[in-house]
N, C-alpha and C positions, 0 to 999 in steps of 0.2 A: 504493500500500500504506500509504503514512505517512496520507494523506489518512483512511483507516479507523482507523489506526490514537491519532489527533490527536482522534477521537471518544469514545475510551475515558479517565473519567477512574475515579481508583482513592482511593476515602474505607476505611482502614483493611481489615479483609478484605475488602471488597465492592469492585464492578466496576461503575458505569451507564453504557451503551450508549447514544449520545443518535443517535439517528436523523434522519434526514435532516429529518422531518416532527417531528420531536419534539424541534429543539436548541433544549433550556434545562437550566438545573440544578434542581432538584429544591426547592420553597420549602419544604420541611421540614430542608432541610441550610444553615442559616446557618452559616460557615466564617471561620476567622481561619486566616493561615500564615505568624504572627511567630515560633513555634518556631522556623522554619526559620531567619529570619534570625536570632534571637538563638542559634544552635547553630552556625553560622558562625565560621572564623577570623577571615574577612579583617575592618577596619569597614565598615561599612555606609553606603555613596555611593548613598543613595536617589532616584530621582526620581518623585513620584507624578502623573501628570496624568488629566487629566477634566475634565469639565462642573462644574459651581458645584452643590452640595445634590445631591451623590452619594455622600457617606461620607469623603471624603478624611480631612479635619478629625478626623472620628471614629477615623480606621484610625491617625493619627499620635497620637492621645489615649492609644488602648490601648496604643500601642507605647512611646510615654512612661511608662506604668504596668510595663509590660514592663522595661523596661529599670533602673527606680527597684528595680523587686523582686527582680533581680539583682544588682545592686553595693549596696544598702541605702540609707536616705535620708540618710545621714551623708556617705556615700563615692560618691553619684550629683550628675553635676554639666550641667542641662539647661538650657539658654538657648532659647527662641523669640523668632525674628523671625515676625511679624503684620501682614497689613494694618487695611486699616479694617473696624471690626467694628459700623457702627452699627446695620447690618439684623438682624443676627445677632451676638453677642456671645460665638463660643465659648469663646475660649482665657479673656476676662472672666470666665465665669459655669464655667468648669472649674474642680473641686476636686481641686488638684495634691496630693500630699504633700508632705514636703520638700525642696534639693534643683532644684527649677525655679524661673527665673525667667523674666519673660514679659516682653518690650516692644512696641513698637510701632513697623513700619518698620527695616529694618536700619539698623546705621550701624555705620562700621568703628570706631570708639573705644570703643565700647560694647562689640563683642567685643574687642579688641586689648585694654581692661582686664579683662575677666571672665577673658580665659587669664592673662595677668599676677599676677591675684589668684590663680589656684588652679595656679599655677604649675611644683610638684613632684608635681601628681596624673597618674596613669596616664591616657594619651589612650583609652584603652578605656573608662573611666567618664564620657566626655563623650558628649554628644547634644545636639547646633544643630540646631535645623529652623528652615526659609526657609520660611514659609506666605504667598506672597501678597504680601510685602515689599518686592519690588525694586522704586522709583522708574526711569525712564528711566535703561538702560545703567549701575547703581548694582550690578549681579552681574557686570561685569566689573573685576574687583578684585584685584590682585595678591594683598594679603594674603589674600583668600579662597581665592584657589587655591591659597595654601598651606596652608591647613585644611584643606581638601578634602583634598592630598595627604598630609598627616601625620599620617595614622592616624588621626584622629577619625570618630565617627559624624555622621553629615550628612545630612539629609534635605530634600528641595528640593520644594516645590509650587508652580509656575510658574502664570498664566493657559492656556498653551500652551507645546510642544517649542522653543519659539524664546525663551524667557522667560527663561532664562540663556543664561551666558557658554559658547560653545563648549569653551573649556576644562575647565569643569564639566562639559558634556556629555561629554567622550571619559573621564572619570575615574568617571561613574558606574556601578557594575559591580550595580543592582538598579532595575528600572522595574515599578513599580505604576500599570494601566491600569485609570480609570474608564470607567464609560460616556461614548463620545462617539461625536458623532452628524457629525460634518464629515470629508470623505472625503481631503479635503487635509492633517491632523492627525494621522489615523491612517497614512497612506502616509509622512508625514515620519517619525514614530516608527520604520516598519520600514526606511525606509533610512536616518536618522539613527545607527541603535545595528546597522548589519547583522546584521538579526534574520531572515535566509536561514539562518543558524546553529543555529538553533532551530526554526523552520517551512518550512522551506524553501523556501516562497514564499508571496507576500502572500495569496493568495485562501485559501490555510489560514490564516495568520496571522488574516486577519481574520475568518474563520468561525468560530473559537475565541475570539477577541476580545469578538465579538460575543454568543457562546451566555455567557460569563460574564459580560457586564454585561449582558445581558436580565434579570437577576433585580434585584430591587432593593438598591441599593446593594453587586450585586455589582463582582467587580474581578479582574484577571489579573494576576499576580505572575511577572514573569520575571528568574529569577537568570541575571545574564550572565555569570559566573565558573562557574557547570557548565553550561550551557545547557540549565534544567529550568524546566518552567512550573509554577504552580498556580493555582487557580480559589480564590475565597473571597467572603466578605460581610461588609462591616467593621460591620452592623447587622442584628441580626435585625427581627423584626413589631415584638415589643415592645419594640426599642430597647434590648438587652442584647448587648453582646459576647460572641462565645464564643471558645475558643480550638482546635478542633480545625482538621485540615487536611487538604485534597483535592488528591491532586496530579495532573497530569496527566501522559500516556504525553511523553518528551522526544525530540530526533530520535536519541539514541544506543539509543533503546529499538528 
């Protein structure tokens, strides 16, 4: 019944019925579902994985604009860690507001001063993302897990599920899934975060998976704190974000 039911996704009052023979999302419905997490108590322990030139980069970009347009550029306090950007130069050639700052490669002194420095701000106006950053076993780090755990927003983009420190992994309560195409990757994610919770087993898991990154630069957004999925595109055709949101049926439905 769920298996039917895991096929219905719901875009405001409408309903698309994706058939057996017809699962993809619709390439007229480019989708963002940062609403969702910026309407959120808890912070936000993100992990986004995928393949490399699938939107990740992009979906963390809007989200950083998100987040700036909520606490304002005064009162917004965003740090990026970045790997090497010689092929591609995103986070370089982004036009942040104010408000962010951007490096390269994490290093624990670099954060350990940036909290230091803003010291009596509300850990709700922080946002750290890991893009790609962690040198050999450099993500398991005391001090980091104490970020993690103390309320801050934290967003993490590993090469793969294995990419940080286990400890990050049991703490993160939101996974954003790009397209990938490696069947040992996608089985670790669902028994990594026991995501039977949500799908009830992997051959839905992954047939949902899959119907939302067949579109391009789509992506499968699973809040592990209600156990609700959503479908989205962190890029339209022409390369403009949007921000409305598709959710899908969850196993409580």
């Amino acid at each position: 019944m769920f298996s039917q039911l895991a096929k219905i996704f719901n875009l405001g009052n409408h309903s698309i019925q994706l058939e057996e023979q017809e699962s993809h999302i619709p390439e007229d419905l480019p989708i963002m579902c940062l609403d969702h997490l910026l309407q959120r108590k808890e912070p936000l322990r993100a992990l986004v994985l995928g393949r490399r030139a699938t939107g990740k980069s992009s979906l963390v970009k809007e989200l950083i604009k998100c987040h700036i347009k909520e606490h304002g550029e005064d009162g917004s306090h965003v740090l990026v860690f970045h790997g090497p950007e010689q092929l591609q130069p995103f986070y370089a050639n982004a036009k942040f507001e104010k408000g962010v700052t951007i490096k390269d490669h994490y290093d624990r002194d670099i954060l350990e001063s940036y909290l230091q420095s803003n010291l009596n701000c509300p850990s709700k106006t922080f946002l750290f993302v890991f893009d790609n950053c962690f040198q050999y076993l450099s993500s398991r780090c005391e001090y980091l897990d104490q970020l993690v755990s103390g309320g801050y927003n934290c967003v993490f983009l590993p090469e793969h599920p294995l990419g940080i420190s286990k400890s990050i992994r049991k703490m993160c309560n939101t996974l954003v899934l790009f397209k990938e195409h490696v069947y040992v990757h996608k089985k670790r994610v669902f028994d990594l975060w026991n995501l039977e919770n949500v799908f009830y087993n992997f051959d839905i898991f992954q047939n949902m998976y899959s119907t939302a990154t067949d579109a391009e630069y789509g992506y499968m957004l699973v809040d592990l704190i209600q156990d609700r999925t959503f479908v989205g595109r962190s890029l339209s055709k022409n390369n403009s974000c949007v921000t409305d949101s598709l959710e899908t049926c969850s196993r409580s439905d």
